[in-house]
C-alpha positions as CSV (number, residue, x, y, z in Angstrom):
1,X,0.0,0.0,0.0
2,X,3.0,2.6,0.3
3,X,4.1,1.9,-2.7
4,X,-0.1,2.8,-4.2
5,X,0.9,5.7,-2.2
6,X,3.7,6.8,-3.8
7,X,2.5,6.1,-7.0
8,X,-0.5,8.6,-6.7
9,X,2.3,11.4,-5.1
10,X,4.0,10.7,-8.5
11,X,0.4,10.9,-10.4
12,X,-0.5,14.4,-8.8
13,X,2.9,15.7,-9.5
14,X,2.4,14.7,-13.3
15,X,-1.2,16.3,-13.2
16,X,0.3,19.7,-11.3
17,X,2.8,19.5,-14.0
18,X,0.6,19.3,-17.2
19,X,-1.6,22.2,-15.6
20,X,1.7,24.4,-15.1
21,X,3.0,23.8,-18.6
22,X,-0.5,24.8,-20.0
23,X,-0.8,27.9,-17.7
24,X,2.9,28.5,-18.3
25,X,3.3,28.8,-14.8
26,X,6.5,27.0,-15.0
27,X,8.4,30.3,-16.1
28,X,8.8,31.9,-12.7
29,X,12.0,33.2,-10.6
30,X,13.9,32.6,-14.1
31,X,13.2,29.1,-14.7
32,X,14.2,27.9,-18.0
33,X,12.3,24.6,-18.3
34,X,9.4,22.7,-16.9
35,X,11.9,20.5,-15.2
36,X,13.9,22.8,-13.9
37,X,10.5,24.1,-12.5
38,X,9.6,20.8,-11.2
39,X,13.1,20.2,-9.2
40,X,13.0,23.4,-7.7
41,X,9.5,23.2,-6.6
42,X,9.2,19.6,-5.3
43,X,12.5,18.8,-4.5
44,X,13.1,15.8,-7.0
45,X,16.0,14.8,-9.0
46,X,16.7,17.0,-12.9
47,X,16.1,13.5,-14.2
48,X,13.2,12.6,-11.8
49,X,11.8,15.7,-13.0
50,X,12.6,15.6,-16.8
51,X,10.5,12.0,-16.7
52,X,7.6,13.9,-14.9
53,X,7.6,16.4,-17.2
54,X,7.9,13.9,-19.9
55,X,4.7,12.1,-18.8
56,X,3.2,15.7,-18.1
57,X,3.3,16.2,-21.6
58,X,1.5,13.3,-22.5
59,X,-1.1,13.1,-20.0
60,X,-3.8,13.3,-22.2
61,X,-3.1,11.1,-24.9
62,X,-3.3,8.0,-23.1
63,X,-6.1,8.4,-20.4
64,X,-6.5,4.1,-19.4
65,X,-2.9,4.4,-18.2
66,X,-3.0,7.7,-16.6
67,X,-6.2,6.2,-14.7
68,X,-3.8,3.2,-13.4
69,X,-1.2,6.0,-12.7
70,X,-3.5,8.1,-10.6
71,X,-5.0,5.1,-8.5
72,X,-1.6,4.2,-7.6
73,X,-1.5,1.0,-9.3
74,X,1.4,1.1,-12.1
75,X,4.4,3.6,-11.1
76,X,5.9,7.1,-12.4
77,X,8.9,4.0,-13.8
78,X,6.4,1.9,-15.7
79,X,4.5,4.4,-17.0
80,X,7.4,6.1,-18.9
């Protein structure tokens, strides 16, 4: 079950993600990329990020698997 819970923590961070880059909110204090946004703001890894960002963009093109993603069931991992 902690990993379920993990998963969905990776899931919402995708879906914060794909609202930022379509708001552009990602551009603040002198970011230069979604993932650079994403590191600063959550505290992952640059290549955490960059496969969060990755999915973020993405998101809507395959909504079965981001279902699975967002109930926790398949990982941030699997789903790239």
């Amino acid at each position: 079950s902690l990993a379920g819970a993990a998963n969905m923590v990776m899931a919402k961070l995708v879906e914060v993600t794909a609202a930022a880059i379509a708001a552009a909110d990602w551009n603040e204090a002198g970011m230069k990329t979604p993932a650079a946004w994403l590191a600063w703001r959550s505290g992952v890894s640059p290549e955490r990020a960059v496969q969060l960002v990755n999915l973020a963009k993405v998101r809507d093109r395959y909504p079965v698997l981001f279902d699975a993603f967002d109930r926790g069931e398949v990982s941030a991992d699997q789903m790239t």
